[in-house]
NULOPA-141062 format. One line per 8 residues: number of its first residue (from 1); their letters; for each residue x, y, z of N, C-alpha, C. Coordinates in steps of 0.001 Angstrom, whole numbers, plus 500000, padded with zeros to 6 digits. Last residue first. Layout:
residues N
NUM	A	X,Y,Z,X,Y,Z,X,Y,Z; ...
***
This chain:
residues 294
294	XXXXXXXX	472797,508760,522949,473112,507013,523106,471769,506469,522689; 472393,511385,523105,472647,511164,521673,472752,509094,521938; 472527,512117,525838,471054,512158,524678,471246,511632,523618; 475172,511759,526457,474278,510906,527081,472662,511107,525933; 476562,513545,525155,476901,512184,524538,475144,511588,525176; 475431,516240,525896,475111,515561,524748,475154,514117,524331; 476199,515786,528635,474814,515974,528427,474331,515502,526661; 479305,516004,527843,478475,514961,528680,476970,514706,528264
286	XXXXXXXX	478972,518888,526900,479663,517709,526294,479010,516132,526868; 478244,519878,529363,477333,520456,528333,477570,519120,527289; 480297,519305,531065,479079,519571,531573,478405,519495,530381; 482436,520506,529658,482224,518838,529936,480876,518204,529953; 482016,523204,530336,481880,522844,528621,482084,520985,528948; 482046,523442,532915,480464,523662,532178,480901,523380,530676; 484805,523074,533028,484152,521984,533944,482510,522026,533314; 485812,524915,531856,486520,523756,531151,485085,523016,531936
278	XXXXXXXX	484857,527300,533611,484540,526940,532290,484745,525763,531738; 486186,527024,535871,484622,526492,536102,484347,526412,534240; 489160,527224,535265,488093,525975,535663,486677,525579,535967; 488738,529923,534842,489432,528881,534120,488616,527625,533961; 487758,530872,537224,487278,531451,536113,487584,529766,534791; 490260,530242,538984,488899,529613,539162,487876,529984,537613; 492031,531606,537425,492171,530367,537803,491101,529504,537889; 491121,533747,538038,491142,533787,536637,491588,532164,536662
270	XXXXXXXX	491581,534370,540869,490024,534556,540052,490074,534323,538600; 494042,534113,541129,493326,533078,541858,492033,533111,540876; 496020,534649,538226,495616,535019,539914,494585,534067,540301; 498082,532928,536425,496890,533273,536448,496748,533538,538213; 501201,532319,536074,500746,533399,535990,499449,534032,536147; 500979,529492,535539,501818,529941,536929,501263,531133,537135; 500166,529164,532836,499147,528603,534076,499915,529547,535058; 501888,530365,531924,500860,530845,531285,499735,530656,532761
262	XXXXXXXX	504417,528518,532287,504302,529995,532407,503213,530708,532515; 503423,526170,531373,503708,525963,532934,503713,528027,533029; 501739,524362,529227,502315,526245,529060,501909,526980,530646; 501784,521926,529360,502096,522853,528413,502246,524265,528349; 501347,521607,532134,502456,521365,531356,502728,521420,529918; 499078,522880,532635,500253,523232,533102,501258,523224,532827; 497249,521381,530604,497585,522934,530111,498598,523349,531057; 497384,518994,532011,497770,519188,530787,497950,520576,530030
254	XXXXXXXX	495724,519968,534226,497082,519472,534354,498006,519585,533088; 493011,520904,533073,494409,521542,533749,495925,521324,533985; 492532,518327,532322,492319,519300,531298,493966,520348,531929; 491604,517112,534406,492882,516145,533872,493003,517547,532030; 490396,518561,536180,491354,518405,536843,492253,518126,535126; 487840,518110,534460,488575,519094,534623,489504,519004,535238; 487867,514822,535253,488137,515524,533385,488478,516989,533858; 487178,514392,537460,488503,513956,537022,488857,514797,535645
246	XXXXXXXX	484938,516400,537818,486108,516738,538755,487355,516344,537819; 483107,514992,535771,483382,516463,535777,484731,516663,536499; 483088,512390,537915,483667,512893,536449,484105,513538,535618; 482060,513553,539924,483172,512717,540336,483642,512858,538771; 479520,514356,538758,479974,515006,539707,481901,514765,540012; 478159,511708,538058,478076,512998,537064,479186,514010,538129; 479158,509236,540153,478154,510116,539699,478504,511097,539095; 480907,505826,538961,480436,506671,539879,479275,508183,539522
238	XXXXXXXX	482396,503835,537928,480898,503858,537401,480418,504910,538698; 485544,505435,537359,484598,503971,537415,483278,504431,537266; 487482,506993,537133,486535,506958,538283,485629,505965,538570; 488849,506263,534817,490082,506391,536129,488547,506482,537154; 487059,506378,532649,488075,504815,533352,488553,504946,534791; 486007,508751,532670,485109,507405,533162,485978,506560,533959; 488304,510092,531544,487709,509992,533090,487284,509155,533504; 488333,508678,529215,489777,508650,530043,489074,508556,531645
230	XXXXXXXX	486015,509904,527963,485810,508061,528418,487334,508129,529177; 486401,512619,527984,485216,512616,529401,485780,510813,529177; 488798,512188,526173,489290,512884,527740,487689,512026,528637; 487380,511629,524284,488167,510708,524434,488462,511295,525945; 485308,513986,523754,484604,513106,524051,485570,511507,524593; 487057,516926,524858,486342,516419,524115,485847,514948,524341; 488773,519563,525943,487228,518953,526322,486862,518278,524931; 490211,521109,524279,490984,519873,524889,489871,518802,525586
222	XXXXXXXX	488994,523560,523983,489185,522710,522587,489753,521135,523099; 488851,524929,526224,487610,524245,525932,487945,523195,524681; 491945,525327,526097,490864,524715,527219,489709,524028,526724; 491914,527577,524073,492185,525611,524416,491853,524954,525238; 490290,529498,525099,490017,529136,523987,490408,527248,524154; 491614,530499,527898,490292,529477,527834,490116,528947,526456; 494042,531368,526896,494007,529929,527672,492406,529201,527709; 493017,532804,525923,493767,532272,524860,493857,530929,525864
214	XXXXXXXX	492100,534403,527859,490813,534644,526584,491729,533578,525665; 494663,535087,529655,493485,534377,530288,492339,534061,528901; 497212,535280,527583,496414,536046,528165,495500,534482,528444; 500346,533465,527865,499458,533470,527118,498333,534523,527301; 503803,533459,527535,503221,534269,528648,501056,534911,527789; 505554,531049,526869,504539,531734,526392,503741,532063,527388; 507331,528740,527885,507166,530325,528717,506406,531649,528146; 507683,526523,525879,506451,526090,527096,506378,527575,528589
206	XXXXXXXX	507408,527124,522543,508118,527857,523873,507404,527537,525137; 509260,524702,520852,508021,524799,521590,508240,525805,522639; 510962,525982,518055,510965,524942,519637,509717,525332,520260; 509842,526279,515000,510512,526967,515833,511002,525977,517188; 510941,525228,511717,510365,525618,512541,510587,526201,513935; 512342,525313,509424,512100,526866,509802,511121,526462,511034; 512720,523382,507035,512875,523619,508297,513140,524576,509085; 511706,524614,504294,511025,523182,504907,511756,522436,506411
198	XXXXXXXX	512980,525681,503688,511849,526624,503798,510919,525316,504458; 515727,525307,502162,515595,525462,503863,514013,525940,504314; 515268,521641,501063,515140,523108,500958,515346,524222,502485; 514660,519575,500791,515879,519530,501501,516026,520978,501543; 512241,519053,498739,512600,518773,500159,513375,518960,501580; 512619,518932,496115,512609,519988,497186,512863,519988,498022; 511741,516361,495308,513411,516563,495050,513772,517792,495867; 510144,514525,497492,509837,515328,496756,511066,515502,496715
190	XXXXXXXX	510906,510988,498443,510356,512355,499185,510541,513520,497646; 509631,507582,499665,510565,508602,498595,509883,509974,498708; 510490,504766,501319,510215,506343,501283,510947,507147,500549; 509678,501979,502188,510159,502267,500887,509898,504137,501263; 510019,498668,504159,509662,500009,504027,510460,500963,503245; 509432,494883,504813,510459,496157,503790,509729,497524,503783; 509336,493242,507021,508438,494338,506701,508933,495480,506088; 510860,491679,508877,509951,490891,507469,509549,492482,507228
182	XXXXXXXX	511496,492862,511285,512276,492157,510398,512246,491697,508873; 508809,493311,512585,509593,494536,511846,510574,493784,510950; 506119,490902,510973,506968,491239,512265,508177,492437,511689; 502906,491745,509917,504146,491398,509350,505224,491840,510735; 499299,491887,508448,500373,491638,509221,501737,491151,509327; 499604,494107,505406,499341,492699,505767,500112,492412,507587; 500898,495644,503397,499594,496022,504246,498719,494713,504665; 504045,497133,503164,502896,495736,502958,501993,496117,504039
174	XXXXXXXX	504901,500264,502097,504558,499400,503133,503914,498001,502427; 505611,503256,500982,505004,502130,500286,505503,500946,501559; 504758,506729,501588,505628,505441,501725,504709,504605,501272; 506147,509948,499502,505130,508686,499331,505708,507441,500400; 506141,513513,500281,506280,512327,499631,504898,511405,499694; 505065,516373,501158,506513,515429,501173,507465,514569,500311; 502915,517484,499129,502846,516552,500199,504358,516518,500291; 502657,521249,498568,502768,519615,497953,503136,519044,499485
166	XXXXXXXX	500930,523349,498217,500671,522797,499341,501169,521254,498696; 499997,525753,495606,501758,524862,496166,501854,524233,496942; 498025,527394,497396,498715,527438,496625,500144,526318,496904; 495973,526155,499891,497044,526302,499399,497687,526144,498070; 492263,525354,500411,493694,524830,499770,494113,526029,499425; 490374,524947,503500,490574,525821,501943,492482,525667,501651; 489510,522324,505453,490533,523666,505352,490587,524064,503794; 488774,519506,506033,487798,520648,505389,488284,521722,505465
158	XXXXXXXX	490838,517983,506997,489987,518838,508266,489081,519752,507717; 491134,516714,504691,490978,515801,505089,489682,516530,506755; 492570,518810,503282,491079,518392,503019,490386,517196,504019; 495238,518522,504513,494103,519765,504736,492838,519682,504414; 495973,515873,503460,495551,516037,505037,494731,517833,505116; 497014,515879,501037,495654,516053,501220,495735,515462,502564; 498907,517708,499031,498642,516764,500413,497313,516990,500812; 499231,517384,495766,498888,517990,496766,498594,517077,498120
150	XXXXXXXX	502045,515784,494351,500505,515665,494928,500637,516686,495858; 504859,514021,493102,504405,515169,493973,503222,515536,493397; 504849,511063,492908,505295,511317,494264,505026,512970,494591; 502758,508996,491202,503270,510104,491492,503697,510908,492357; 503152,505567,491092,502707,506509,491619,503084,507781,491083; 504717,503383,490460,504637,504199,489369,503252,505651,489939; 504857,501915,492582,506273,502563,492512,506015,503421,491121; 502547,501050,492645,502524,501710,493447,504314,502232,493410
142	XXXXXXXX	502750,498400,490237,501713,499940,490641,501963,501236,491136; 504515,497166,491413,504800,497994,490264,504176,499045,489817; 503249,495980,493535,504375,496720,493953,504802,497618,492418; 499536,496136,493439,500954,495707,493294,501979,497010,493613; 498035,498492,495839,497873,497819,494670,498979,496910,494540; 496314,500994,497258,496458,499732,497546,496576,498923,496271; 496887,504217,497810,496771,503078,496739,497217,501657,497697; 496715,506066,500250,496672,506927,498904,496188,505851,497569
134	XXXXXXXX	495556,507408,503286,495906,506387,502373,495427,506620,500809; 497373,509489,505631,496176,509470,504507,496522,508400,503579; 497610,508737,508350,498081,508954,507251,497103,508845,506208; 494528,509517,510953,495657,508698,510416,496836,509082,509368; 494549,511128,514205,494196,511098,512609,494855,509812,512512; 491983,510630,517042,493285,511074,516449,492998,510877,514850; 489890,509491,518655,489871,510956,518061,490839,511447,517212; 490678,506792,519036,490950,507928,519957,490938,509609,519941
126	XXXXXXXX	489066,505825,517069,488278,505206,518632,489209,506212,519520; 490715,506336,515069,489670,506855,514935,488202,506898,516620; 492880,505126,515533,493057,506234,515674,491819,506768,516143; 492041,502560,515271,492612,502941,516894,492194,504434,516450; 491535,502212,512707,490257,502318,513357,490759,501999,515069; 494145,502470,511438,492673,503510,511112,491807,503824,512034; 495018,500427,511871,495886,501753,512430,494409,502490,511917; 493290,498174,511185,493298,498351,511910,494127,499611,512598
118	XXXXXXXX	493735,498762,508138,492461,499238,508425,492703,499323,510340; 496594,498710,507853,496364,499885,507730,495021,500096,508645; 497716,496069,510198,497327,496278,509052,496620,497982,508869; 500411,495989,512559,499155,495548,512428,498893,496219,510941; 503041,493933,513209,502768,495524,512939,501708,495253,512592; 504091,492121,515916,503889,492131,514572,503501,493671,513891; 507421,491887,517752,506072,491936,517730,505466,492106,516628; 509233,490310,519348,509839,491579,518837,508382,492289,517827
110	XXXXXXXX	509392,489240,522498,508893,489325,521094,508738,490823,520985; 509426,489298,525030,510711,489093,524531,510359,489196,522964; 507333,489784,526586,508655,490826,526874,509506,490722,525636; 504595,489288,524041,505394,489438,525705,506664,489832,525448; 503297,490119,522170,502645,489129,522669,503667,488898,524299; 502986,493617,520732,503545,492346,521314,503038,491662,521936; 502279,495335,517845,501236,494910,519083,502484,493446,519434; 502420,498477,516489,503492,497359,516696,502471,496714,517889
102	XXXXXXXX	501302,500444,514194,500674,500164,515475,501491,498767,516019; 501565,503684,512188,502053,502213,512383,501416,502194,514051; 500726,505847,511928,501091,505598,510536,501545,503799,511287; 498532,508856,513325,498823,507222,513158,499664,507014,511924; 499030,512271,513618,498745,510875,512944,499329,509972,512832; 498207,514853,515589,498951,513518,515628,498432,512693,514573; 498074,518434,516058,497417,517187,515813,498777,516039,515877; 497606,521995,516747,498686,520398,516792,498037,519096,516792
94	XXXXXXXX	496345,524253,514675,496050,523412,515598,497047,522211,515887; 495875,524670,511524,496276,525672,512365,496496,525083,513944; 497682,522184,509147,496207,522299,509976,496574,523939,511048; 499785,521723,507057,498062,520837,507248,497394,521434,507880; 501848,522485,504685,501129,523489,505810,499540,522393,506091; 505030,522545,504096,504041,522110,503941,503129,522337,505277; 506987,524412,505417,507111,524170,504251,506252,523319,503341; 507616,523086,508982,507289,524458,508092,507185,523879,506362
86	XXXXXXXX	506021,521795,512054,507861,521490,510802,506664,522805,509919; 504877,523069,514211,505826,521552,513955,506578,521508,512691; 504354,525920,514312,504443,524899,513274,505330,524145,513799; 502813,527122,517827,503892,527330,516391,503736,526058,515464; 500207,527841,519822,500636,527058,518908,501877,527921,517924; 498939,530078,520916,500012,529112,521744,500544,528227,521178; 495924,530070,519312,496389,530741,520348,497887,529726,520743; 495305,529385,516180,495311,528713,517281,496051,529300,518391
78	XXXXXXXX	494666,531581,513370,495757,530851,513764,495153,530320,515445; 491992,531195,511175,492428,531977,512366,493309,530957,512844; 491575,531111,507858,491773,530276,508605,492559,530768,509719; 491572,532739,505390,490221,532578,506401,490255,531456,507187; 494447,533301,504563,493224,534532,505236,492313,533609,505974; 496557,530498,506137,495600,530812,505221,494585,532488,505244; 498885,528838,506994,498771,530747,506729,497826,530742,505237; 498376,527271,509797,497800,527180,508208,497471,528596,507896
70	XXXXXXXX	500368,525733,512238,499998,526748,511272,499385,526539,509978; 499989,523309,513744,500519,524562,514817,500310,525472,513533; 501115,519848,512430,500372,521167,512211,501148,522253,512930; 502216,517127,514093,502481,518032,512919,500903,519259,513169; 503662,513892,515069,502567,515468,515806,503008,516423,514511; 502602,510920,514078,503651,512637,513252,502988,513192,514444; 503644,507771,515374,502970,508562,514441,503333,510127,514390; 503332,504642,516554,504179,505652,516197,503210,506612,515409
62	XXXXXXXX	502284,502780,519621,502260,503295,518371,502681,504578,518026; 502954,499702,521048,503739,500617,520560,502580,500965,519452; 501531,497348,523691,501765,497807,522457,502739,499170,522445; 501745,494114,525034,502138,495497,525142,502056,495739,523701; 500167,491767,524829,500927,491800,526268,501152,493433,526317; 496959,491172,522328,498973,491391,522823,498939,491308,524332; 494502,493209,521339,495208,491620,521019,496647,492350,521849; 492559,495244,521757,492419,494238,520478,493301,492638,520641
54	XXXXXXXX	493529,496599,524109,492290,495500,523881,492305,494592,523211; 495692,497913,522639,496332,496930,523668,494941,495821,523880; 494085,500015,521779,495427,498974,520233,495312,497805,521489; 493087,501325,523628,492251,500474,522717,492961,499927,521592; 495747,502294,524448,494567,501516,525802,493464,500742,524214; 496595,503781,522620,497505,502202,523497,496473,501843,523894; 494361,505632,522217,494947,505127,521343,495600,503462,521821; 494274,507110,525116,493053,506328,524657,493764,505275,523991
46	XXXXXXXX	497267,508242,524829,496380,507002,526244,495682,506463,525927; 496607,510324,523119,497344,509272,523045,496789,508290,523735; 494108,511795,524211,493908,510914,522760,495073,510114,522622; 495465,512790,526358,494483,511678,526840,494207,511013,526007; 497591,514699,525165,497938,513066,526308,496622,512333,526487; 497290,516558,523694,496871,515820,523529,497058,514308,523934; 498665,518729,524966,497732,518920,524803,496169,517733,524376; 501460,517492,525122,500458,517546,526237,499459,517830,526263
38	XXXXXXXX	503111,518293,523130,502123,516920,522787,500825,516447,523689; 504425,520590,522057,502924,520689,522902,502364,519776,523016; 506568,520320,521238,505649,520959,520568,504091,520602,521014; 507694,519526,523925,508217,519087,522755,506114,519531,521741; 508556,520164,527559,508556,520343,525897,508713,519761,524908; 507699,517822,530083,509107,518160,528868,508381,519121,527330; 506700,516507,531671,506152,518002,531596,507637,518584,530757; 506934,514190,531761,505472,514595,531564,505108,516166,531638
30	XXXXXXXX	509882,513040,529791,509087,513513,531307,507529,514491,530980; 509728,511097,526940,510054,512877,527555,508888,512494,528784; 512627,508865,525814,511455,509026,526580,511176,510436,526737; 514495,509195,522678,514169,509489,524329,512982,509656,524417; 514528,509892,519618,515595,509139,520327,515683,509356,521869; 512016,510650,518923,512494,509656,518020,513765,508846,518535; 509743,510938,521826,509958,511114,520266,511076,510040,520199; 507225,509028,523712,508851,509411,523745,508964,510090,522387
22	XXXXXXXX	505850,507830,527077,505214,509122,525445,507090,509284,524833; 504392,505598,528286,505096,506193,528031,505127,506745,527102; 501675,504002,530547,501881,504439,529052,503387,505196,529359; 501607,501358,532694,502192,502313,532557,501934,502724,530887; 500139,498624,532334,500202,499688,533530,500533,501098,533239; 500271,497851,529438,498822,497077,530704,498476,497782,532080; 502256,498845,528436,502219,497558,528902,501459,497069,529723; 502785,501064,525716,501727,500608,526889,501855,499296,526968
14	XXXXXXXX	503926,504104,523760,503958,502514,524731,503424,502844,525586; 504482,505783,521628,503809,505909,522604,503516,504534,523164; 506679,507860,519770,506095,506712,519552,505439,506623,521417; 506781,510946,516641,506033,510817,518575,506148,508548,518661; 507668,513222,514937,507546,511622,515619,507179,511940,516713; 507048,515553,513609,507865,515224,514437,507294,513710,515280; 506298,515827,510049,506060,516409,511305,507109,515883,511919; 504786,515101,507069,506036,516430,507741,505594,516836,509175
6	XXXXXX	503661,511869,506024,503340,513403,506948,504721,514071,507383; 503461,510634,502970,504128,510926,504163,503842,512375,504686; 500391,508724,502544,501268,510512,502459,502393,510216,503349; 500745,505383,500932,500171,506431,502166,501392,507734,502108; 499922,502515,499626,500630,503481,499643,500185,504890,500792; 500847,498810,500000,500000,500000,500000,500884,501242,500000
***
């Protein structure tokens, strides 16, 4: 098969039944480490392992891009606190993650199988997250006669108005069959541009963005969504409307501390509380829907 390559920054994310761990490409990162804001989206990771690890195994691994933070579009408003994960191809105004592989082990010592596209699809999709965009499923002669520069279509993918010149990266070509890493030839070919400097300009995550109180609530409420309220459920169990609200706003805050420890440190008491009663009435409201909509 064939699939976009995404321009972003790795992320791989393990789970052994107890512990998740979050790491990029060469180290674990401490739960309050910079790295282009992945904290924003710790509970859609968590979900992700926690429902790859159901399906089958002892422990899983899944890898995938954090990418976006800019889309210099006119009618697309930039995301408060966000910069671009990588520059020079432009997907989304907002930091996102996409799936591109899901490694599921059977115990300590196995080196484990890689699961099939539909199943990296349908974790992502049970954790709110993206995938790679899949491009051809065909022979190998097929799919090496592809065309490697295409518009990327991850911006259509969030219904965003297209970019002039918005080419994809590239192309990888994978077997789309279960397969252990040893057995599992991987093929990546990238646009002849590529190497350009306009395609690494991004910046470091500044986690001392000194944010206003109207920019912190904006994400706030954007981090309330329907994978965080089932995170809560888990950690409180079958308890009352009340106990839930608590864990999900609590688990909203925490995650905006450690993303933007400056921003939080800096709020006075009344803008604090202000903070949190909002995140806690947009759950409130979120909740109320899932439950009418069952």
């Amino acid at each position: 098969m064939a699939t976009e390559k995404v321009h972003g920054a790795q992320l791989v994310i393990a789970f052994d039944g107890r512990d998740v761990s979050v790491g990029k490409r060469k180290a674990w990162l401490r739960g309050d480490e910079p790295f282009f804001g992945w904290q924003l989206l710790r509970s859609n990771l968590e979900q992700a392992v926690k429902v790859a690890l159901a399906r089958s195994g002892a422990a899983v691994r899944i890898y995938g891009e954090l990418y976006g933070g800019c889309y210099p579009h006119p009618k697309v408003a930039p995301i408060p606190g966000t910069a671009a994960v990588q520059t020079g191809i432009w997907y989304s105004p907002d930091i996102r993650f996409a799936l591109f592989d899901v490694l599921i082990h059977d115990g300590p010592d196995d080196p484990g199988i890689f699961q099939p596209y539909a199943h990296v699809a349908a974790i992502a999709a049970d954790a709110d997250l993206d995938v790679v965009p899949l491009l051809a499923r065909d022979t190998r002669s097929a799919l090496d006669a592809l065309p490697v520069r295409f518009r990327s279509r991850v911006p259509h993918m969030h219904g965003l108005p297209e970019l002039p010149n918005n080419l994809a990266e590239g192309v990888v070509l994978r077997p789309d069959t279960p397969l252990p890493p040893q057995q599992r030839p991987i093929v990546k070919t990238k646009i002849d541009e590529f190497d350009e400097q306009r395609f690494d300009q991004s910046r470091p995550w500044d986690p001392q963005a000194r944010l206003p109180l109207a920019d912190l609530r904006q994400i706030g409420q954007a981090m309330v969504n329907p994978t965080r309220l089932a995170s809560a459920r888990s950690k409180v169990g079958p308890t009352g409307l009340d106990e839930l609200l608590d864990e999900a706003t609590l688990d909203v805050l925490v995650d905006l501390s450690q993303a933007f420890p400056a921003a939080m440190a800096a709020l006075v008491d009344d803008e604090e509380a202000e903070l949190q009663a909002l995140i806690r009435r947009t759950a409130t409201t979120l909740q109320a829907n899932i439950h009418h909509n069952r």
